[in-house]
C-alpha positions, 0 to 999 in steps of 0.5 A, spaced: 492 491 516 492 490 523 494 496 525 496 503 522 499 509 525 499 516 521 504 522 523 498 528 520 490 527 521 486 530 515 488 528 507 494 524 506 499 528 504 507 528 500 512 527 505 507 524 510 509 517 515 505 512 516 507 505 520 503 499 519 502 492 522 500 485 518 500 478 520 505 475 521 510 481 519 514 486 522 511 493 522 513 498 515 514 505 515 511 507 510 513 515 507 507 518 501 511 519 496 505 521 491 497 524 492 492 524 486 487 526 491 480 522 491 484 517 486 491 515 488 497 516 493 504 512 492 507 510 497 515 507 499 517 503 505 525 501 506 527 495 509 534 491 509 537 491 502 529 491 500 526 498 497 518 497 496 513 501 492 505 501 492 501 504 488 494 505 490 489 507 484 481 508 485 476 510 479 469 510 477 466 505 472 461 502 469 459 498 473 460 499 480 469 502 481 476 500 479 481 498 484 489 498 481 494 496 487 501 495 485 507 493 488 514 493 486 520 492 490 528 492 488 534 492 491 539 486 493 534 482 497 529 484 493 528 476 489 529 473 495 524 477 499 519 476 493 521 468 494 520 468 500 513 472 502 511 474 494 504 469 496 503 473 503 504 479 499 499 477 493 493 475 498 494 482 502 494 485 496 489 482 493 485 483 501 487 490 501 483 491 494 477 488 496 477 492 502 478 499 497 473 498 493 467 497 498 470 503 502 470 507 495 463 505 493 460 506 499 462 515 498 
């Protein structure tokens, strides 16, 4: 992520709009839709004929701390988009990931 804007400060919150910049794509609004806090947060963005979900999920284990992002998107564009940028996604993913994990093992 290059930019995000929030519209609260403090803990994530349901109902809260988050806007996001990545390479190479357009911004996303993002709405949390889910808050477990200090473990998860689910959060919605729509775009034309696209309905995207993430999830976001940290745990402790053994060894260090367990990350689980998914993403699940539907609607009438939703096999074309996946066609077209299921690769950039899946690396943002898995960038997104790596970047959790270390903030999480650092708290």
């Amino acid at each position: 992520m290059t930019e995000l804007t929030r519209s609260r400060t403090g803990a994530l919150s349901v109902g809260e709009k988050v806007r996001v910049k990545q390479p190479r794509l357009p911004y996303a609004d993002w709405a949390i839709t889910a808050v477990d806090p200090g473990r998860s947060f689910v959060w919605t963005s729509r775009a034309a004929g696209v309905v995207t979900t993430a999830v976001h999920d940290v745990a402790a284990a053994l060894d260090g701390t367990s990350v689980r992002l998914s993403i699940d998107q539907s609607g009438p564009l939703a096999g074309v988009v996946g066609l077209l940028g299921g690769r950039t996604v899946r690396r943002y993913v898995d960038l997104e990931a790596a970047g959790l994990k270390d903030r999480a093992e650092l708290d």
